[in-house]
Residue frames relative to the residue before (quaternion, step in Angstrom):
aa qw qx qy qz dx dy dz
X 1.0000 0.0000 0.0000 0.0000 0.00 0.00 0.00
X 0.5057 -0.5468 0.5248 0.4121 3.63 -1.06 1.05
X 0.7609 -0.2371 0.4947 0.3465 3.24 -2.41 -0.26
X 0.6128 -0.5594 0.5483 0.1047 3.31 -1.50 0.62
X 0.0578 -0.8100 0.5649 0.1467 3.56 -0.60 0.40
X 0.7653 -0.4978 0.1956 0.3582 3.27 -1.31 0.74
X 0.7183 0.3792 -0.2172 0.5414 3.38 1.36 -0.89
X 0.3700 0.5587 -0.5339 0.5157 3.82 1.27 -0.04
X 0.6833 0.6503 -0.2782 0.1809 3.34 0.26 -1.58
X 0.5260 0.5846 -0.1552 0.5979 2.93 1.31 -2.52
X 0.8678 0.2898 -0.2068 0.3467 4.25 -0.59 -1.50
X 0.4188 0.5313 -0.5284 0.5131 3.69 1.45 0.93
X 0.8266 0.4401 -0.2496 0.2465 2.97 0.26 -1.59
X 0.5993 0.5211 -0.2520 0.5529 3.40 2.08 -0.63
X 0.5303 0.4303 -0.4615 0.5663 3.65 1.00 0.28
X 0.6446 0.5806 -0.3303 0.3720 3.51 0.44 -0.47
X 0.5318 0.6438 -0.2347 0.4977 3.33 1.28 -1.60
X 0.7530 0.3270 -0.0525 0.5686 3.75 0.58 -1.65
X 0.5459 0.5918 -0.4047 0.4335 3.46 0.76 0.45
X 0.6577 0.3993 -0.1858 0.6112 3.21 1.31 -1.50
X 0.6597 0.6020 -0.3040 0.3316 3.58 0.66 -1.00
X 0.6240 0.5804 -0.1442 0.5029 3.30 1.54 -1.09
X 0.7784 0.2431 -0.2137 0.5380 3.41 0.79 -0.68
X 0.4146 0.6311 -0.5206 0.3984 3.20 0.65 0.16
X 0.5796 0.5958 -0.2717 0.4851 3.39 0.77 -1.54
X 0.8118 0.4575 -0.2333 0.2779 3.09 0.18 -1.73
X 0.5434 0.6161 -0.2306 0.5214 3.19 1.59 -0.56
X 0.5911 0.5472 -0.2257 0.5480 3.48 0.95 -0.49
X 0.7365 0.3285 -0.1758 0.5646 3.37 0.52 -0.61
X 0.7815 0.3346 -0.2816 0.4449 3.91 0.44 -0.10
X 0.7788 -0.5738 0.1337 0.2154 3.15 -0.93 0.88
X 0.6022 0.3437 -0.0924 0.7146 3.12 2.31 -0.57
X 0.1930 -0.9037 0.2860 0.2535 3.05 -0.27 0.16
X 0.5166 0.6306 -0.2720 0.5114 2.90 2.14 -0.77
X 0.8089 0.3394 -0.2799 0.3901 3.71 1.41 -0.53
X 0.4619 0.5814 -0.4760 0.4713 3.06 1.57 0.50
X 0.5761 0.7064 -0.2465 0.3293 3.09 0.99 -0.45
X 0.8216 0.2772 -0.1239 0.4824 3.20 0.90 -1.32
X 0.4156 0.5343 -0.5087 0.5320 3.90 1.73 -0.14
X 0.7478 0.2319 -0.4161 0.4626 3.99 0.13 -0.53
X 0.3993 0.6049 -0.5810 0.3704 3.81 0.29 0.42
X 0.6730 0.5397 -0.2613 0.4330 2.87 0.49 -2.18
X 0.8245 0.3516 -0.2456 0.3692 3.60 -0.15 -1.71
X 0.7612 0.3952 -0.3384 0.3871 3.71 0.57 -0.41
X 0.6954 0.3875 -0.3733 0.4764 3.40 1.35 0.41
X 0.5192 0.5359 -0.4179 0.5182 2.85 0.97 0.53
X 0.6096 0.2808 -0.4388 0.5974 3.76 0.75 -0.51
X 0.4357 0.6228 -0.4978 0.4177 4.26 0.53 -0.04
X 0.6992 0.3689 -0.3002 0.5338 3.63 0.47 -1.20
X 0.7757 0.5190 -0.2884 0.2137 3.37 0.46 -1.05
X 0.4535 0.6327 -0.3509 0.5205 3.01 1.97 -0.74
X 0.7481 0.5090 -0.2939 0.3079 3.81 0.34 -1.44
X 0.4927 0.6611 -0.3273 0.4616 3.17 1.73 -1.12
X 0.8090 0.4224 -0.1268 0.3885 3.74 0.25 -1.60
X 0.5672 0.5738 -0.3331 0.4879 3.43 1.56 -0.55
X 0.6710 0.5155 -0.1708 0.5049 3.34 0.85 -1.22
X 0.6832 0.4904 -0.2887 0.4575 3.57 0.99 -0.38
X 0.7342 0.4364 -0.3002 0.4247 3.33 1.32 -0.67
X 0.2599 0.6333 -0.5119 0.5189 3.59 1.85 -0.28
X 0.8935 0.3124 -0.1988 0.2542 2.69 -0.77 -1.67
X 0.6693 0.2364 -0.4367 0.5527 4.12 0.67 0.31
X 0.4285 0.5447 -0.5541 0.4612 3.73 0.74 0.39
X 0.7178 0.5588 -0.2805 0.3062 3.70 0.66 -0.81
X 0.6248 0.7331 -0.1051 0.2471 3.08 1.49 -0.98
């Protein structure tokens, strides 16, 4: 994968931020917390990659 850009950078680290922020919550609210916790990890970083994946896909045929 090419280099990062400044604003790739910046919209990881803020998907991340709301990743942790998100499960946390989510963890709070469910009966375990350590396993609420880590299903909304799991699932929101995964749609995270997936977003970057599709974003990066539409650059790149926008360039063409």
């Amino acid at each position: 994968m090419s280099n990062l850009s400044a604003s790739d950078r910046n919209g990881l680290r803020a998907g991340a931020v709301i990743t942790v922020m998100a499960a946390f919550l989510a963890g709070i609210a469910s009966d375990n917390f350590w396993s609420g916790f880590v299903i909304t990890a799991i699932v929101c970083a995964v749609a995270l990659l997936a977003a970057h994946v599709l974003s990066r896909a539409v650059i790149s045929r926008r360039n063409r």
